[in-house]
N, C-alpha and C positions, 0 to 999 in steps of 0.2 A: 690422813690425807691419802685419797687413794690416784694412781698412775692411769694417765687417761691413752686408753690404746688408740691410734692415730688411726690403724685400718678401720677399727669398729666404729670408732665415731662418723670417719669418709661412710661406711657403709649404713650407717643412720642419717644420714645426708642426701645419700641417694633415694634411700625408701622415701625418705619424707619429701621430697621432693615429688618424688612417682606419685605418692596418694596426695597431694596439693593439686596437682595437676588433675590426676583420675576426678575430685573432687569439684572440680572445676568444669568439670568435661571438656576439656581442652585435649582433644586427641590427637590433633598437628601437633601439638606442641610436645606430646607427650614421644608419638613419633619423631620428633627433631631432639628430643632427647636420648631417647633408646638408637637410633641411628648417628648421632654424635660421641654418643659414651662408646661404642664398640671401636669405634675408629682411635679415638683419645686413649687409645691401652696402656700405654707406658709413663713414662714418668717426668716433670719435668725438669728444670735447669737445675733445679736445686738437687735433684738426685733423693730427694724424700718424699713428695707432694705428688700423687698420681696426676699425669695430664689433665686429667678429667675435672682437678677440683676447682683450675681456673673460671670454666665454666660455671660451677656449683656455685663457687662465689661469687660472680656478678650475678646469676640469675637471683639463687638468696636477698641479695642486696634488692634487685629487682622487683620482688615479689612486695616488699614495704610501697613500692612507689604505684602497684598496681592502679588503685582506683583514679589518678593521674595519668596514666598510660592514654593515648588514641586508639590502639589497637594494642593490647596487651597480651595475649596469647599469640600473636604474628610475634610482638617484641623476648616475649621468651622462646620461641625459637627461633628468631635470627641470633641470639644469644647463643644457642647453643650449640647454629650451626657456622658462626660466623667465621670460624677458620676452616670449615674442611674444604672451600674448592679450593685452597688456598695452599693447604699440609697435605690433603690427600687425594687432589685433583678428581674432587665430586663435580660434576656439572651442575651450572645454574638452573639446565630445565631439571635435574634431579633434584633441585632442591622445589623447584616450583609443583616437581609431581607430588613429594611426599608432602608439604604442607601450605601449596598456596602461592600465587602469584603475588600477593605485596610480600612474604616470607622471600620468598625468589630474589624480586626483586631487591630487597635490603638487601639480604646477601651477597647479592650481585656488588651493590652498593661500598662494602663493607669489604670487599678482597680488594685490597691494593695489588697484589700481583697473581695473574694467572698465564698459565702457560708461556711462562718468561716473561712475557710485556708487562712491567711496570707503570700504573696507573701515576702519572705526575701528578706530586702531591697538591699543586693547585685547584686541580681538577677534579682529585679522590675528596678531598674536604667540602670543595664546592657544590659538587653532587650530592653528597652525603647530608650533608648541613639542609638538604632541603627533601629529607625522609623523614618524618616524624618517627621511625621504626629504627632506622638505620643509627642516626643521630643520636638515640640515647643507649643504644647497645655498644656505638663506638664511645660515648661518653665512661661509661663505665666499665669497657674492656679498659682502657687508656689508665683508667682513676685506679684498676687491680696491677694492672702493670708498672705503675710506678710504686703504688703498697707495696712491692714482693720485689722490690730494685733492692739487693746487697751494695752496701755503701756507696749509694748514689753520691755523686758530688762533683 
């Protein structure tokens, strides 16, 4: 039995990730990834799981549901970028430069708080619930964030 190193395999995650997309020629998407991972540097809650691999994992998961997607490359990168106006006060049109106005817009979508104002939750779901993009990035940011809950209860 051999000891599976955590870095290296994260770092076989990103590669394959980067040539899935290259492969694709999906180059928004590929830009919403490379401008996502630089910002996502550190580490998260758990103190062992690089920021970054939240992302990695929904988009992963994501990638099985492709040929079901509407817009599948807008959806892997609102995925990737759907927390940075939010963690790293990116602007919407900065998200709309680098990959896209319906990218823009889910993201828009998808940041319950910016610049202090909190989006009420009736409002943030109802909006969201009627993006085809938005909708199932929040679906399955939601579905990784209860996976990775330490003794939810």
């Amino acid at each position: 039995m051999t000891d599976i190193d955590p870095a290296a395999s994260y770092r076989k995650q990103l590669s394959s990730m980067r040539y899935w997309l290259l492969g694709r020629n999906w180059h928004d998407a590929l830009r919403a990834f490379e401008f996502a991972q630089k910002r996502h540097d550190g580490m998260r809650k758990d103190g062992v799981s690089p920021e970054f691999s939240h992302q990695m994992f929904i988009a992963s998961y994501a990638r099985t549901l492709e040929t079901t997607l509407l817009h599948p490359q807008e959806t892997m990168s609102a995925i990737f970028l759907h927390d940075v106006c939010e963690d790293f006060d990116v602007s919407y049109r900065d998200v709309e430069a680098l990959c896209g106005a319906r990218t823009g817009t889910a993201v828009e979508l998808l940041t319950k708080k910016k610049d202090g104002v909190r989006v009420p939750d009736p409002v943030y779901y109802a909006r969201m619930a009627q993006d085809p993009i938005a909708s199932v990035a929040k679906g399955l940011d939601r579905g990784h964030n209860i996976f990775t809950m330490d003794a939810a209860g």
